[in-house]
C-alpha positions in Angstrom: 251.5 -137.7 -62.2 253.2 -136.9 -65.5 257.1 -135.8 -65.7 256.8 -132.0 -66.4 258.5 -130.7 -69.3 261.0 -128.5 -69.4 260.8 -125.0 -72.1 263.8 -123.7 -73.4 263.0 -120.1 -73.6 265.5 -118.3 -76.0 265.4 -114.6 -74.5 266.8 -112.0 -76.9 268.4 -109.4 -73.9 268.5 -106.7 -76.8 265.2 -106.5 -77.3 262.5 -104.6 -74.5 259.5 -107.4 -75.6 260.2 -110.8 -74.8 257.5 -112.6 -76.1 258.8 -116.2 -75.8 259.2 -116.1 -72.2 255.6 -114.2 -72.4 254.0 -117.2 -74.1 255.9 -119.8 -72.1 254.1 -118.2 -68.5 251.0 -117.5 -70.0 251.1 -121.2 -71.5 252.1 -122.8 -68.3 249.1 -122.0 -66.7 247.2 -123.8 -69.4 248.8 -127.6 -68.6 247.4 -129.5 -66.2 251.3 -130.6 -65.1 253.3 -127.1 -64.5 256.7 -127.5 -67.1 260.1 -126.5 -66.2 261.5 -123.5 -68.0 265.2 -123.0 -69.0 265.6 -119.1 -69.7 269.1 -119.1 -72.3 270.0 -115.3 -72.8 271.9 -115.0 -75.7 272.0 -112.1 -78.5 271.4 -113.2 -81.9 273.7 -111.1 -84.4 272.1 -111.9 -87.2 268.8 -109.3 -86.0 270.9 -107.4 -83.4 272.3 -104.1 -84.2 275.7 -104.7 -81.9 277.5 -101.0 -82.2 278.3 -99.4 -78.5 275.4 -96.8 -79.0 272.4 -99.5 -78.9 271.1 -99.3 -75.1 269.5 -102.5 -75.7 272.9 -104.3 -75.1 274.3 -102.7 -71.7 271.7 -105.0 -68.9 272.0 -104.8 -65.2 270.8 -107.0 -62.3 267.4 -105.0 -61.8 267.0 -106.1 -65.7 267.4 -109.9 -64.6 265.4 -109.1 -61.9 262.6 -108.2 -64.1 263.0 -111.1 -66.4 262.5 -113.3 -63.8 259.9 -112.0 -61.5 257.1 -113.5 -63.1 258.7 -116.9 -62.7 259.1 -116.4 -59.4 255.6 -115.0 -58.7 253.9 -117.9 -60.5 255.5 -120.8 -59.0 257.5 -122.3 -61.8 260.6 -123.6 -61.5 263.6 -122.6 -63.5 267.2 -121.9 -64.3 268.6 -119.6 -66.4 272.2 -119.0 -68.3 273.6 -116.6 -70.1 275.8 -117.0 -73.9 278.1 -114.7 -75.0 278.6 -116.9 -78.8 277.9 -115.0 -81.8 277.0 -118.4 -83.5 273.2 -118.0 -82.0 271.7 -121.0 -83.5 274.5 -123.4 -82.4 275.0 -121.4 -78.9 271.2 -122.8 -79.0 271.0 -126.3 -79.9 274.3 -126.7 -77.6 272.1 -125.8 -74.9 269.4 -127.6 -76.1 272.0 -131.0 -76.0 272.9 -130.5 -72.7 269.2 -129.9 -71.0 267.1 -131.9 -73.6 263.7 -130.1 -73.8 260.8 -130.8 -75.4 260.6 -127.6 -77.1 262.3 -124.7 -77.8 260.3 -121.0 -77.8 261.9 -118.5 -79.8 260.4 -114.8 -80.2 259.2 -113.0 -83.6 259.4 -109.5 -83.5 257.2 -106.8 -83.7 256.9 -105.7 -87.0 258.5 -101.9 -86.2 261.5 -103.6 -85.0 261.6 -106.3 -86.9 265.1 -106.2 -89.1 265.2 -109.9 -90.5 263.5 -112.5 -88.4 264.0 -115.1 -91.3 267.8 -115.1 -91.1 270.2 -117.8 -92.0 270.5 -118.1 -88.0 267.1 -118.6 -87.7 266.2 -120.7 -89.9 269.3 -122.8 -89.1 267.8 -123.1 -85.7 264.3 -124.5 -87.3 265.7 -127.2 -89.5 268.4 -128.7 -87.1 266.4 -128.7 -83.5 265.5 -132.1 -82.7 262.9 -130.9 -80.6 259.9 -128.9 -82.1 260.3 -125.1 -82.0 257.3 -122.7 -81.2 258.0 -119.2 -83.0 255.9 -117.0 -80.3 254.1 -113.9 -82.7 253.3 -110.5 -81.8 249.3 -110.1 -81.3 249.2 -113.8 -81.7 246.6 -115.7 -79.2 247.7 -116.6 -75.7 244.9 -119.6 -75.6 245.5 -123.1 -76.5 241.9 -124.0 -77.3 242.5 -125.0 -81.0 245.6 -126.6 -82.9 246.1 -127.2 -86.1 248.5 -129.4 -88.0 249.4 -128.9 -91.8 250.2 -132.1 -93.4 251.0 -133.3 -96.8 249.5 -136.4 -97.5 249.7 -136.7 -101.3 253.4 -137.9 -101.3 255.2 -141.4 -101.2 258.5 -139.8 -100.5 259.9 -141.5 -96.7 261.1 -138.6 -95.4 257.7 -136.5 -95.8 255.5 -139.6 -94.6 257.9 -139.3 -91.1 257.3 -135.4 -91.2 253.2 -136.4 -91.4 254.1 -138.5 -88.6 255.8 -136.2 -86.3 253.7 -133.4 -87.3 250.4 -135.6 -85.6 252.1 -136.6 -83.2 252.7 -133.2 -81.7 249.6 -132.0 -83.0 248.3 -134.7 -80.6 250.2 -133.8 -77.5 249.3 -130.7 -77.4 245.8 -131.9 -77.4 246.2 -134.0 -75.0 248.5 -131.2 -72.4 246.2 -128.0 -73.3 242.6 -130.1 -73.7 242.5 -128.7 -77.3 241.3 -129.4 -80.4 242.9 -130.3 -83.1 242.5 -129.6 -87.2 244.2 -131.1 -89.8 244.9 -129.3 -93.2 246.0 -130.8 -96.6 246.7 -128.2 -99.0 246.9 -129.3 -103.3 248.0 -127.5 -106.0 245.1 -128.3 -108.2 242.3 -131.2 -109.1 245.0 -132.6 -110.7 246.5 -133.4 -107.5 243.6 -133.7 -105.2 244.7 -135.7 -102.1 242.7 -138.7 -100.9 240.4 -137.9 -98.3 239.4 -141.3 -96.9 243.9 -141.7 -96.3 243.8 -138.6 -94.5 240.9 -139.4 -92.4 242.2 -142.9 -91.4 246.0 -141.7 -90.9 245.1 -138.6 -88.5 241.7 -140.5 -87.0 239.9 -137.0 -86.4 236.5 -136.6 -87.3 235.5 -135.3 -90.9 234.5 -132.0 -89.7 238.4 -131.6 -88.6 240.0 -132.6 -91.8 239.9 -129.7 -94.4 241.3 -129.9 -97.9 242.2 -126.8 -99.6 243.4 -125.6 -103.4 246.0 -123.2 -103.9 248.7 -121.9 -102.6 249.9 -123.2 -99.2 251.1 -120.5 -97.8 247.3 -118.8 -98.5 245.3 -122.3 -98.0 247.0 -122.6 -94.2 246.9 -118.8 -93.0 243.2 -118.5 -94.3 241.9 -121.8 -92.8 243.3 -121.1 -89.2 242.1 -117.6 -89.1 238.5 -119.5 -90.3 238.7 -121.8 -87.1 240.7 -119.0 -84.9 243.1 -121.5 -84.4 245.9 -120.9 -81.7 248.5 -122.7 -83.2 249.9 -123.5 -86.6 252.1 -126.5 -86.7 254.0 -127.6 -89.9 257.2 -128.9 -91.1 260.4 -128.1 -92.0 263.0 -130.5 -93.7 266.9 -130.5 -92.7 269.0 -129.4 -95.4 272.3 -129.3 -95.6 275.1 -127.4 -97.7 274.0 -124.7 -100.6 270.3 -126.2 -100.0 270.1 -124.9 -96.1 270.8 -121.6 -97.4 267.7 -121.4 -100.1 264.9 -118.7 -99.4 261.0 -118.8 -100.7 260.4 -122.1 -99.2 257.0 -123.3 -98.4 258.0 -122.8 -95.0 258.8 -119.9 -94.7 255.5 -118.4 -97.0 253.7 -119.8 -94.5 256.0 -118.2 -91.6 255.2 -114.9 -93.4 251.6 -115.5 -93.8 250.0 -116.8 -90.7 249.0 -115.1 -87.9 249.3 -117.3 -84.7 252.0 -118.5 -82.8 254.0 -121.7 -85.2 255.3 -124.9 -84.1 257.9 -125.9 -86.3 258.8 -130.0 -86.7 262.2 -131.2 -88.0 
């Protein structure tokens, strides 16, 4: 039998809805080897209103209690810490370097409570984890029955040929632990830069009839095609950046955050 792996669940002790810790029982169910969850209760600041009067930050034991029930009533195992750091993303990826999981979930927020779910925090998270990140969405689909993995195969650059790479990679595993199916996309700008089909079909080895190409934007191309298939979950890429580049907005990435539907894996 398989080593199970072990969720980081990022639980947001602020907020009434925690959605990664939803997806990550619901999702357990749906492996054929049970994972181990990590449950790291930590307020993020950057989307946290932190003056006295907010309820949402006084918790008792019956609130633990409640947070970890379901754990306890569907067999998983787990641990659970808490982090008092306002630095969110690095009180994260510390954790993250000390248990080593094999992915991080993170919630989204409901859009009446949302007050900036793209923040530097945030995003800072996405482009530094060295494990993928799942971004778990309000409304999103709790199934695993279809994946699909953006890709960008129209590019000679190293470091996006690697992204391809560990984009497929995942986009495979998750096949292979949910019995899925998975869906490649390649978005282009124009017929100008039409990407070659035969590549993509001989780097991702899926079956024509899984391989879409699509023109236009790829925030629209991505979010349009996996509502088409009713796909489960999105998985794309986001590059590491560093200095006055990290803290650029209107990224592909983050269109493509804003416009799709289902749950995202993001790759680093």
């Amino acid at each position: 039998m398989s080593n199970p792996d072990t969720i980081l669940v990022i639980i947001e002790p602020s907020q009434d809805k925690h959605l990664a810790l939803d997806r990550a029982l619901i999702t357990s169910k749906l492996r054929k080897v049970a994972p181990k969850l990590h449950l790291f209760i930590c307020v993020d600041a950057d989307n946290t209103d932190l003056r006295a009067r907010n309820q949402g930050l006084y918790r008792d034991g019956t609130w633990l209690q409640s947070i970890t029930k379901p754990a306890d009533e569907s067999g998983l195992k787990y641990s659970y810490e808490f982090c008092w750091s306002t630095d969110w993303s690095d009180a994260v990826l510390n954790c993250a370097d000390r248990i080593q999981p094999n992915i991080i979930f993170i919630p989204d927020y409901d859009v009446d409570v949302r007050r900036n779910m793209f923040s530097n925090s945030k995003w800072d998270l996405l482009r530094k984890s060295f494990c993928p990140v799942l971004i778990a969405r309000p409304g999103a689909s709790n199934h695993r029955k279809v994946i699909l993995a953006a890709l960008n195969i129209r590019t000679e650059n190293p470091k996006y040929i690697e992204m391809n790479e560990k984009i497929l990679a995942d986009g495979k595993k998750q096949v292979e632990i949910y019995n899925a199916d998975l869906y490649v996309i390649n978005s282009y700008k124009d017929s100008m830069h039409y990407p070659d089909r035969e590549q993509l079909l001989k780097f991702t080895g899926l079956p024509t009839e899984r391989v879409h190409l699509g023109e236009g934007d790829p925030a629209d191309v991505i979010a349009e095609y996996a509502d088409e298939i009713k796909a489960d979950v999105v998985i794309i890429g986001t590059m590491h950046r560093t200095g006055a580049a990290a803290l650029m907005r209107g990224n592909t990435s983050e269109k493509v955050l804003r416009k799709v539907k289902q749950d995202i894996v993001t790759i680093s």
